[in-house]
Backbone as a chain_set.jsonl record, in Angstrom:
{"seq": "XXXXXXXXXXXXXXXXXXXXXXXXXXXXXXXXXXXXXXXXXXXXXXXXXXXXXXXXXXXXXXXXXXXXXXXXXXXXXXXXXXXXXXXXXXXXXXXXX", "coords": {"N": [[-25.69, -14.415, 6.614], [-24.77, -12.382, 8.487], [-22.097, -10.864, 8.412], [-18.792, -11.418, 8.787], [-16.907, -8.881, 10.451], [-14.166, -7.48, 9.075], [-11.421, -5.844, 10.122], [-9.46, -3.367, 8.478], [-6.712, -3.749, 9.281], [-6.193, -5.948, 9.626], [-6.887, -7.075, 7.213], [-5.469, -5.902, 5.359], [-3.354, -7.154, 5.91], [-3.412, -9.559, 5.509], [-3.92, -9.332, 2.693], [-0.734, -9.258, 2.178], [0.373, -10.929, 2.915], [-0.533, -13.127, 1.276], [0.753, -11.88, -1.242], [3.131, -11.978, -0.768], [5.113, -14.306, 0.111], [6.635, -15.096, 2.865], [10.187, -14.766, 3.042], [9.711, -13.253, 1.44], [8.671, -10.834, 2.53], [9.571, -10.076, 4.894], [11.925, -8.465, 3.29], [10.09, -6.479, 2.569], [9.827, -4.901, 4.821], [12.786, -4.258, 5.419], [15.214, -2.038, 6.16], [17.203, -1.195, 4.46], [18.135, 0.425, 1.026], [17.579, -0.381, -1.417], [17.334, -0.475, -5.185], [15.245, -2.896, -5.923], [13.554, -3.052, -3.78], [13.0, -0.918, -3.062], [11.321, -1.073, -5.24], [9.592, -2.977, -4.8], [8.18, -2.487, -2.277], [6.927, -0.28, -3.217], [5.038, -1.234, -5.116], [3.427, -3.077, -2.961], [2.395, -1.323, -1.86], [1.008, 0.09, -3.998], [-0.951, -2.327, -4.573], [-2.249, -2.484, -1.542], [-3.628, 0.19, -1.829], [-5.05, 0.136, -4.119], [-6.726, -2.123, -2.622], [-8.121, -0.402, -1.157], [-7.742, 0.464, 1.198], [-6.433, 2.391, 4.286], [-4.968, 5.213, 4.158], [-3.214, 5.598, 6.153], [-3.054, 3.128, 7.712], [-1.896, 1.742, 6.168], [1.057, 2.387, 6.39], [0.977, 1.623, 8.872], [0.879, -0.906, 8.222], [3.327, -1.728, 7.099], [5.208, -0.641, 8.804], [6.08, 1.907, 8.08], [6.36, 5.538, 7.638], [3.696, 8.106, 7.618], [4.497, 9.566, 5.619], [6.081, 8.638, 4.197], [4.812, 6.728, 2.609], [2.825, 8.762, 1.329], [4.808, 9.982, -0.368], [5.606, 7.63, -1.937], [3.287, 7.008, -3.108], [2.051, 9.389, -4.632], [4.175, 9.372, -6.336], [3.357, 6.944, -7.668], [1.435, 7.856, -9.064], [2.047, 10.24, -10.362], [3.565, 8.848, -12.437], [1.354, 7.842, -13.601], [0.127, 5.099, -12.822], [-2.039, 4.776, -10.633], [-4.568, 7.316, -10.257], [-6.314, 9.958, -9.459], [-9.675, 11.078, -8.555], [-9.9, 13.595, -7.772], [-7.389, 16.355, -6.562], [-7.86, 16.961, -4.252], [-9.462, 14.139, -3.027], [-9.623, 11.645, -0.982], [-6.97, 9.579, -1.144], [-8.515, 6.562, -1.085], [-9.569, 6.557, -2.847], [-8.837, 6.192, -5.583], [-8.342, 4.671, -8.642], [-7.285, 2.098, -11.121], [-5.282, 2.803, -13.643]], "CA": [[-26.412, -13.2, 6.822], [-24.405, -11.369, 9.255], [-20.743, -10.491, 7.64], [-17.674, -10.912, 9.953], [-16.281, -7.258, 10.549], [-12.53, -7.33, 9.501], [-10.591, -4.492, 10.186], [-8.579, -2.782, 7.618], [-5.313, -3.625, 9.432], [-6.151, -7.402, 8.987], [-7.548, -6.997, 5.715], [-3.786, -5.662, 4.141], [-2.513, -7.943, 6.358], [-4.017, -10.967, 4.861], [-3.179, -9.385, 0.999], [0.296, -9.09, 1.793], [0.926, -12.299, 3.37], [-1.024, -13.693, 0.376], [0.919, -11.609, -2.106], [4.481, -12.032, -0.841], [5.305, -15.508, 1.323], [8.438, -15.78, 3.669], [11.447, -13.989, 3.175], [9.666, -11.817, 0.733], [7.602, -10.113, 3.944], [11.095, -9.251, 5.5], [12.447, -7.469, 2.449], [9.456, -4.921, 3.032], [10.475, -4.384, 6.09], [14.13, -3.728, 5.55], [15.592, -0.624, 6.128], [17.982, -0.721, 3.183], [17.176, 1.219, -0.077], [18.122, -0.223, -3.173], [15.919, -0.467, -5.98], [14.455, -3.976, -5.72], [13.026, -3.136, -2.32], [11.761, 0.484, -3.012], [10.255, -1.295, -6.556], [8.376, -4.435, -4.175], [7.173, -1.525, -1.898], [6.011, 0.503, -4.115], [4.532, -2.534, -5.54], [2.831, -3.138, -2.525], [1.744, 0.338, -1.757], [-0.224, -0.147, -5.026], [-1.833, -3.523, -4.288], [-2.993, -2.187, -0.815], [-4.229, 1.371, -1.958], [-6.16, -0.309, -5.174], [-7.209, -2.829, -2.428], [-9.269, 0.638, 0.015], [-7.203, 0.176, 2.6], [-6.716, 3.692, 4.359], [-3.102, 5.635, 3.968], [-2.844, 5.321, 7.477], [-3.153, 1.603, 8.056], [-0.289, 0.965, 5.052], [1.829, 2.9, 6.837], [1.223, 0.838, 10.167], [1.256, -2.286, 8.329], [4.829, -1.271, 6.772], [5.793, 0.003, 9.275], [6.458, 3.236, 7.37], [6.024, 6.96, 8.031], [2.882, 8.115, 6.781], [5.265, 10.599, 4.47], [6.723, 7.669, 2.909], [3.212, 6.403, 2.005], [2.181, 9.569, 0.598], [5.326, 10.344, -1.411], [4.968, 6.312, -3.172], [1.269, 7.206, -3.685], [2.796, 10.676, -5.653], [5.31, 8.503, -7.417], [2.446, 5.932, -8.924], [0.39, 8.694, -9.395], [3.121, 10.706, -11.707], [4.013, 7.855, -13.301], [0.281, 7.308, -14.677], [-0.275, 3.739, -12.614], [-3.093, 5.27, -10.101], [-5.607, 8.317, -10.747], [-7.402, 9.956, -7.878], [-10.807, 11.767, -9.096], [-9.063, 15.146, -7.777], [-6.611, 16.657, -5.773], [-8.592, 17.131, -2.851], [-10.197, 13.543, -2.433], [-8.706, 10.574, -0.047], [-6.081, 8.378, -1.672], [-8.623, 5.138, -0.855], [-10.668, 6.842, -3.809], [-7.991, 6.115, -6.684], [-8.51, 4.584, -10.037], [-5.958, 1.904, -11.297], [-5.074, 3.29, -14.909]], "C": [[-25.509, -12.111, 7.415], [-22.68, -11.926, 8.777], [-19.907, -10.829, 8.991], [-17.396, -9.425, 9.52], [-14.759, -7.672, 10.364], [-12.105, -6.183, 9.189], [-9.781, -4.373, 8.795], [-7.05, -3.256, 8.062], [-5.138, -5.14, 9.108], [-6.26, -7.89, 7.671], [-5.933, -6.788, 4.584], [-2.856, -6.777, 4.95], [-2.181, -9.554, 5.529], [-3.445, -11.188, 3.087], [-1.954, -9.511, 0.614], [0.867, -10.202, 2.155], [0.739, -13.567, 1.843], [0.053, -13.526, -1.085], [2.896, -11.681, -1.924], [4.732, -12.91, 0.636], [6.448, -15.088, 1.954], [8.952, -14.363, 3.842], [10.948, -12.821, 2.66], [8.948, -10.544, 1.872], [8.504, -9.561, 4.066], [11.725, -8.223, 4.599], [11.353, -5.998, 2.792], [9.349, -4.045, 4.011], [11.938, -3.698, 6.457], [14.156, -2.407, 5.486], [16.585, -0.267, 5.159], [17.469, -0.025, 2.371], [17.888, 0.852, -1.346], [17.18, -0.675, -3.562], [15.365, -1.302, -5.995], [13.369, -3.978, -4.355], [12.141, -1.998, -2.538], [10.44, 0.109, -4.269], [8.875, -1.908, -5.572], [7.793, -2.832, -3.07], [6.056, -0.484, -2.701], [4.569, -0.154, -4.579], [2.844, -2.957, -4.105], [1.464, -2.175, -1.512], [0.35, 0.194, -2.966], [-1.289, -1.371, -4.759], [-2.735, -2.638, -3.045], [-3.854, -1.138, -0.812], [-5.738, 1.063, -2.712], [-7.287, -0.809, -3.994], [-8.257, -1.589, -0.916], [-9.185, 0.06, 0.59], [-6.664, 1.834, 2.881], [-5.056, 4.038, 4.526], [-2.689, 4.877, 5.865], [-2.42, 3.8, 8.658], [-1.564, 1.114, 7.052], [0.611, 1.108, 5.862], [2.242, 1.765, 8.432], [1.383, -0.092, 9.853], [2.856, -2.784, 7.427], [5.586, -1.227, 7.391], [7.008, 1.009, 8.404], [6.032, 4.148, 7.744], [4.834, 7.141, 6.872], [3.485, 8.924, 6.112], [5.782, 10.072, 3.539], [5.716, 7.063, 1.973], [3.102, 7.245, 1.111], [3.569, 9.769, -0.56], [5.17, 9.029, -2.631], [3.792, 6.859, -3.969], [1.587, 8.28, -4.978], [3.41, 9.979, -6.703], [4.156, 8.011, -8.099], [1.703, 6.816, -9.128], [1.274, 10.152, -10.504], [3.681, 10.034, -12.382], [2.926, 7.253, -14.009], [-0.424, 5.604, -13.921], [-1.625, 4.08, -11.745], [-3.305, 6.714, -10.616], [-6.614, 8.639, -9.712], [-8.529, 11.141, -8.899], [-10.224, 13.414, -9.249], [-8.375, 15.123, -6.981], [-7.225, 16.447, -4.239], [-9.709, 15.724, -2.409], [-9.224, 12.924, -1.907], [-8.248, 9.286, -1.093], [-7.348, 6.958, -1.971], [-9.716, 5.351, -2.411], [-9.933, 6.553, -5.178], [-8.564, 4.999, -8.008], [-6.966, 3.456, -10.551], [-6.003, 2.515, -12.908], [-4.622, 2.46, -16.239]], "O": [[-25.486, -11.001, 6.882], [-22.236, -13.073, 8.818], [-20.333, -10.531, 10.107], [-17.647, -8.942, 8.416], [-14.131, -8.141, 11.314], [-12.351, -5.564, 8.153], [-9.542, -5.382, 8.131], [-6.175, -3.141, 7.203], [-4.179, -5.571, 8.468], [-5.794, -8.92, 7.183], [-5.551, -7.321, 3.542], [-1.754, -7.142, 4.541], [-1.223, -10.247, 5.185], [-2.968, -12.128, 2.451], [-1.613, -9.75, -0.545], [1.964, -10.469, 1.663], [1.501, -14.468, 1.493], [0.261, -14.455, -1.865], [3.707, -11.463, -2.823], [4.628, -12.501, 1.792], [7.316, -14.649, 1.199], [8.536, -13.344, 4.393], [11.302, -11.69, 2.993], [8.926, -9.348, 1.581], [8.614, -8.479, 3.489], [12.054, -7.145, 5.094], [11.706, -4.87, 3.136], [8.95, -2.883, 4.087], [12.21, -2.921, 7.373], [13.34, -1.692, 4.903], [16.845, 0.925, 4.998], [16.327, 0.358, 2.628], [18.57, 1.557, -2.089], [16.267, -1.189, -2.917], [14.229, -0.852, -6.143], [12.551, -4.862, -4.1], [10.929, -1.967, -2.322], [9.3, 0.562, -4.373], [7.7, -1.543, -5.555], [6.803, -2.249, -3.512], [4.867, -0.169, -2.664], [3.42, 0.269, -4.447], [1.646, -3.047, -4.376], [0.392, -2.307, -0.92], [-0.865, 0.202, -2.771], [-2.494, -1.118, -4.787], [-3.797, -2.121, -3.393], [-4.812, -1.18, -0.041], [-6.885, 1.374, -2.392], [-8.427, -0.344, -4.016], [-8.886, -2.06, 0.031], [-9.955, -0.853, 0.888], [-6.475, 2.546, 1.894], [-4.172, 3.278, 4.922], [-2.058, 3.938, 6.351], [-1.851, 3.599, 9.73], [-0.591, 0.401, 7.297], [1.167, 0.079, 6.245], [3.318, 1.344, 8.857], [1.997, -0.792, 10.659], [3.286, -3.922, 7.238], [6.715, -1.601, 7.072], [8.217, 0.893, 8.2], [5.028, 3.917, 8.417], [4.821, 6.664, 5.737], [2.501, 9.445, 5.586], [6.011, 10.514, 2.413], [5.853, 6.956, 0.754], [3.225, 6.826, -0.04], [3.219, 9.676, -1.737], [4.794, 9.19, -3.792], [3.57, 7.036, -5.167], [1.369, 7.963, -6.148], [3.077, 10.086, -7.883], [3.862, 8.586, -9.147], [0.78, 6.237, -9.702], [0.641, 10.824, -11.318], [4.488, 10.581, -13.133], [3.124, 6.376, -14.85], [-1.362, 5.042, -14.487], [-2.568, 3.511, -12.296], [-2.443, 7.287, -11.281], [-7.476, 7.908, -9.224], [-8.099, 11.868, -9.794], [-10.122, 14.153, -10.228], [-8.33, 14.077, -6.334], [-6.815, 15.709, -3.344], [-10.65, 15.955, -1.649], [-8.063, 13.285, -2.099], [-8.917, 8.393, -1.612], [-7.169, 6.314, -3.005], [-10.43, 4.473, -2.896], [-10.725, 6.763, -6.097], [-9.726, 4.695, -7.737], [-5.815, 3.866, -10.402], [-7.169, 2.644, -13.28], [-4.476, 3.045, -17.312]]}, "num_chains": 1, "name": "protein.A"}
């Protein structure tokens, strides 16, 4: 009857643990930048966005700047992979394509 309440920060927590075991966790964390790392972020930027989780939470569970968030989000979203209704709604509203 009565739902547990899980937070949003547990909630991407849970998808990303789910969606990348071990070592792969640490790579999203690195501070390097070559393309295998910016791809799996990206990567996971998309999983958690699809999965209405709020910009703001990715970012904390990245530990990323919410600027880095929003430019990914731009990227899959000029590249045709997400679709937000319009300009002016909230990212958690997107569309996968």
């Amino acid at each position: 009857m009565n739902e547990a309440y899980t937070t949003p920060e547990a909630k991407a927590k849970g998808i990303l643990s789910d969606r990348y075991p071990g070592k792969e966790m640490a790579k999203l964390y690195a501070e390097n930048r070559n393309q295998a790392t910016i791809d799996m972020l990206r990567d996971a930027v998309f999983t958690l966005i699809t999965n209405e989780i709020p910009t703001c939470t990715i970012a904390q569970v990245l530990r990323k700047t919410h600027g880095a968030i929003q430019y990914h989000l731009r990227y899959l979203e000029g590249k045709g992979k997400i679709k937000r209704p319009n300009k002016r709604c909230h990212w958690t509203e997107v569309k996968c394509e």
